[in-house]
C-alpha positions in Angstrom: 11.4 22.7 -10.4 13.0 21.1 -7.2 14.6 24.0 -5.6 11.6 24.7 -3.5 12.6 22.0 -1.5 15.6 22.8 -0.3 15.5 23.5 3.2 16.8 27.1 4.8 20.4 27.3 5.5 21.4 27.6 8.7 23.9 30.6 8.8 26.0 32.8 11.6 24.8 36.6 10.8 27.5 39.1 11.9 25.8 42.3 10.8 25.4 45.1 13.9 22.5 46.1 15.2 21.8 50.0 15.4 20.3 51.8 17.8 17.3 54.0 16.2 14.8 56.5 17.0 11.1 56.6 15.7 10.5 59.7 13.5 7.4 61.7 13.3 6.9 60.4 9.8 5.9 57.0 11.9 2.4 58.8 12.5 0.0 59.7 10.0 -1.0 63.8 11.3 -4.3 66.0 11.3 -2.6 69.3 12.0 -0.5 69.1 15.1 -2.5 66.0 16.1 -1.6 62.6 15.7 -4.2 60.7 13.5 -2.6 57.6 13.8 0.3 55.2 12.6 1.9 55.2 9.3 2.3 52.2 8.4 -0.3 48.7 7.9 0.3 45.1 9.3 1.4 43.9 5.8 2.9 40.7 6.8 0.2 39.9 9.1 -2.9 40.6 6.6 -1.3 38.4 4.5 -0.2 35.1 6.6 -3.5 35.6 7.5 -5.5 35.6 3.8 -3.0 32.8 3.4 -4.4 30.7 6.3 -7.9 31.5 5.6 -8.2 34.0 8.8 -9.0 37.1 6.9 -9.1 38.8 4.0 -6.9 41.0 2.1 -7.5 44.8 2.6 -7.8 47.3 0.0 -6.0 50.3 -0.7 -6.6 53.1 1.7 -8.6 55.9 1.3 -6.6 58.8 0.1 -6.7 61.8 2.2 -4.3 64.6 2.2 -1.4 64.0 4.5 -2.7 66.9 6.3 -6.1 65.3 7.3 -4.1 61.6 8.7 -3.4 60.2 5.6 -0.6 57.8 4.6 2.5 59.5 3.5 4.8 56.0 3.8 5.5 54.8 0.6 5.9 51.5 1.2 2.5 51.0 2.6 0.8 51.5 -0.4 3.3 49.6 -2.7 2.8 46.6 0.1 -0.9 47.2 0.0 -0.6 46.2 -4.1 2.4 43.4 -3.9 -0.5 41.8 -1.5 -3.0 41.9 -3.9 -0.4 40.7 -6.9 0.9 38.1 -4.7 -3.1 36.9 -3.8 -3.9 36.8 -7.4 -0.3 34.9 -7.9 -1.4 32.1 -5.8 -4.8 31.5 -6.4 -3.3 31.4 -10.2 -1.0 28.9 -9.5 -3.3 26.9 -7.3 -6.1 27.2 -10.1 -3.6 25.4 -12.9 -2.5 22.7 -11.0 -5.9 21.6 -10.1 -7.5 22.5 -13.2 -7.7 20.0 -16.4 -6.1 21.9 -19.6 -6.7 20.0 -22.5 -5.4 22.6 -25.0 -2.5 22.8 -23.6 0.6 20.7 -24.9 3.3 19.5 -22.7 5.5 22.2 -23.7 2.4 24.9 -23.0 2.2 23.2 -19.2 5.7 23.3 -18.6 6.5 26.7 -19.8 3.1 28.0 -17.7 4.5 26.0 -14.3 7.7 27.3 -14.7 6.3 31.1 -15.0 3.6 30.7 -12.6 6.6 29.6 -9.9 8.9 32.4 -11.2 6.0 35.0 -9.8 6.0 32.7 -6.5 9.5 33.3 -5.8 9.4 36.7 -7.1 6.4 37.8 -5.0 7.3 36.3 -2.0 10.7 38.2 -1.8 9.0 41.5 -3.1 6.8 41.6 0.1 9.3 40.6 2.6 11.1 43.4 1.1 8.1 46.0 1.6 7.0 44.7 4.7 10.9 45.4 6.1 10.9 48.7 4.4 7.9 50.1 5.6 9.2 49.7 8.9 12.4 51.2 8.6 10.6 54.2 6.6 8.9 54.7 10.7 12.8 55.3 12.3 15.3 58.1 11.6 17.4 55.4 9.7 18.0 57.6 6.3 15.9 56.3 3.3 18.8 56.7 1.2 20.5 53.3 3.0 17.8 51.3 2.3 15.6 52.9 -0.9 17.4 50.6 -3.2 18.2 47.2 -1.7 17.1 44.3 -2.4 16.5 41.7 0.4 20.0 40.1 0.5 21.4 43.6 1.5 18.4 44.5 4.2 19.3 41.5 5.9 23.4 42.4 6.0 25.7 44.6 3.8 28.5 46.6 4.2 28.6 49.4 6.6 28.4 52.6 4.3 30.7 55.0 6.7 33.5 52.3 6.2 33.5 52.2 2.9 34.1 55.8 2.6 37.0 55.6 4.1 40.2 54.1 2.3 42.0 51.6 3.4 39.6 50.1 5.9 37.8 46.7 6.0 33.6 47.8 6.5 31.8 45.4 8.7 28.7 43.9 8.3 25.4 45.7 9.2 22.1 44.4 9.3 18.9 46.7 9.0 16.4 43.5 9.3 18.3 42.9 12.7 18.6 46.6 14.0 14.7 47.0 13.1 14.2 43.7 15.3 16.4 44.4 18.1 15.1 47.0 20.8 12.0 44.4 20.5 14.2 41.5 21.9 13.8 39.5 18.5 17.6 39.2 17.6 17.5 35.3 18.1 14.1 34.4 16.7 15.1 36.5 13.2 18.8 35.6 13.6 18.1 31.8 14.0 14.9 31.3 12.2 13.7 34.2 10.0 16.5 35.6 8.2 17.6 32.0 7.4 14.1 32.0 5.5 14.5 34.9 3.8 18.1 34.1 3.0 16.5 31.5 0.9 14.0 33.3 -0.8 16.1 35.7 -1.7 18.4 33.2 -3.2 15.8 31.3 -5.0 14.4 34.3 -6.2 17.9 35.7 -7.3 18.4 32.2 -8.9 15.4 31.2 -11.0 13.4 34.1 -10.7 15.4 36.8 -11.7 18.0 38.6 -13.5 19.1 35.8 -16.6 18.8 32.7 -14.3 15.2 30.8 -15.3 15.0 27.0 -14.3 15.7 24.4 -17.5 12.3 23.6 -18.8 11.5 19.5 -18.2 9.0 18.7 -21.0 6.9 15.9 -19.2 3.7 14.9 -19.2 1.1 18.1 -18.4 0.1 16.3 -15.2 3.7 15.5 -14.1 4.1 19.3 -14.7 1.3 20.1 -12.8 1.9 17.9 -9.7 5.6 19.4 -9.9 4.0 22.7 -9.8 1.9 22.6 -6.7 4.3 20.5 -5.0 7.2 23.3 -5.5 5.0 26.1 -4.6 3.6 24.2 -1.8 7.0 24.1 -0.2 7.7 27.3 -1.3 4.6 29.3 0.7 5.1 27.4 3.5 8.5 28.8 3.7 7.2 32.2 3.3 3.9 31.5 5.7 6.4 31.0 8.4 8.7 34.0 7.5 5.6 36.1 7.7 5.1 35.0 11.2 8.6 36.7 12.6 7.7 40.0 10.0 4.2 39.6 11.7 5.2 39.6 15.1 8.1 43.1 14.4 5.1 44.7 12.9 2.3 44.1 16.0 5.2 45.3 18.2 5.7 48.5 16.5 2.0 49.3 16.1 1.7 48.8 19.6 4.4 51.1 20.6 3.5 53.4 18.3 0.0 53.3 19.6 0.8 54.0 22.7 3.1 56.7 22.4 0.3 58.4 20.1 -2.3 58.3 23.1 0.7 59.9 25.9 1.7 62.7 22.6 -2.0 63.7 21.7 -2.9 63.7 25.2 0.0 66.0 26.2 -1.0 68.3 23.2 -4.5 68.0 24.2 -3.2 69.5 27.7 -2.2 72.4 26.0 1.8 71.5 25.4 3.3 73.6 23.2 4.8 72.7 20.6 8.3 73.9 20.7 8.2 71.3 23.3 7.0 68.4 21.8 10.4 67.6 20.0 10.5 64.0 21.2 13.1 61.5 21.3 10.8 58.2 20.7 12.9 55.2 21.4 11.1 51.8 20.4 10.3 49.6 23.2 10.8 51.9 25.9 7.8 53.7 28.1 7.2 57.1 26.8 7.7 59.3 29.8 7.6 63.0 29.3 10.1 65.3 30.8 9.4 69.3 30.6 13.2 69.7 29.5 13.4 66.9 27.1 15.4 67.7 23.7 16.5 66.4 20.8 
């Protein structure tokens, strides 16, 4: 288990960036009122229950989508992968420290090797939730994104062109056209989706699929030391990955906040609401306009 240590490559992304709209499934409704936002700092709960800042939040209270509760999907599948991904490392944390006696050197290497596996695995499943639960906010159809995996969030081929016979598709990229209207292009394109490039390669690799790392029967404490060492290297990788998905998350809840007080307060006023068919364009000012369509 030395893959861990590999450092992020450094890689030109060429995927566009889209411009996007919020939807009104980015706000959580009571009637015609907005409750709140859809969607729950995921990245940020858990780079904090990872620095010992916080703790990890359970699953929300359900309440019908009419009375503000959560309709995004993703929010409640993040709210679990959190939890699995808690348990994962306390887990793996809790073997390497602990003595084993009845376990054999085979037992230890076969339980490092798994207990890594769920590292990797976790640690892309989140950064995929975390993205998705996002994009589920903008009038980006689910249908582009529903299935990928993280590899393709961060660029794939542009579907239109590949309808279309004969042509070359370029690239697209759905982690950089959540990231752009924020002004985070460079600090995902130069940092972040380098770290998620590896995870998802390592997870793709080792922890998925038919790929598994060759078992190294060793001593149990070599096994052990090889253990925390890997997974150390391995959540710091995804501590600081968290940081960029942290900071795209606080911006959207913000905006979203915002625009929620100017809506509700409108509605409040007595706007009808044949005219309250907003065009909500991340990071810009709401500003209401009497004749303003969609």
């Amino acid at each position: 288990m030395t893959s861990a240590t590999t450092p992020p490559i450094k890689r030109e992304w060429h995927g566009t960036h889209h411009s996007w709209s919020y939807r009104q499934h980015a706000f959580r409704w009571t009637g015609e009122r907005i409750a709140g936002v859809n969607l729950l700092p995921l990245a940020g709960e858990m780079r904090a229950w990872m620095q010992q800042r916080g703790q990890l939040a359970p699953m929300p209270t359900p309440e019908p989508p009419t009375a503000g509760g959560f309709t995004n999907p993703y929010t409640t599948s993040g709210v679990t992968l959190q939890l699995l991904m808690g348990g994962v490392i306390n887990a793996s944390h809790d073997y390497a420290a602990t003595d084993t006696p009845d376990h054999s050197e085979l037992d230890a290497e076969v339980e490092c090797v798994r207990l890594y596996n769920e590292v990797l695995m976790y640690s892309a499943r989140l950064c995929e939730v975390a993205i998705k639960q996002l994009l589920y906010c903008t009038d980006i159809p689910e249908s582009r994104y529903k299935r990928m995996a993280l590899g393709a969030l961060l660029e794939s081929q542009c579907p239109d062109c590949k309808r279309q016979n004969g042509k070359q598709p370029h690239l697209v990229s759905l982690v950089g056209t959540l990231a752009h209207p924020f002004h985070l292009c460079m600090a995902f394109e130069h940092c972040a989706m380098n770290h998620m490039d590896l995870v998802n390669r390592l997870r793709n690799s080792e922890a998925a699929h038919s790929g598994v790392q060759q078992l190294n029967i060793r001593t149990v404490g070599a096994s052990k030391s090889q253990l925390k060492e890997d997974s150390q290297q391995a959540l710091d990788g995804f501590v600081h990955m968290l940081s960029h998905v942290e900071d795209l998350e606080r911006r959207m809840l913000v905006d979203l906040a915002e625009k929620r007080q100017k809506i509700n307060a409108l509605k409040k006023s007595g706007l009808p609401g044949a005219d309250c068919n907003f065009n909500l364009v991340p990071g810009a000012e709401f500003v209401f306009e009497s004749h303003q369509t969609v």
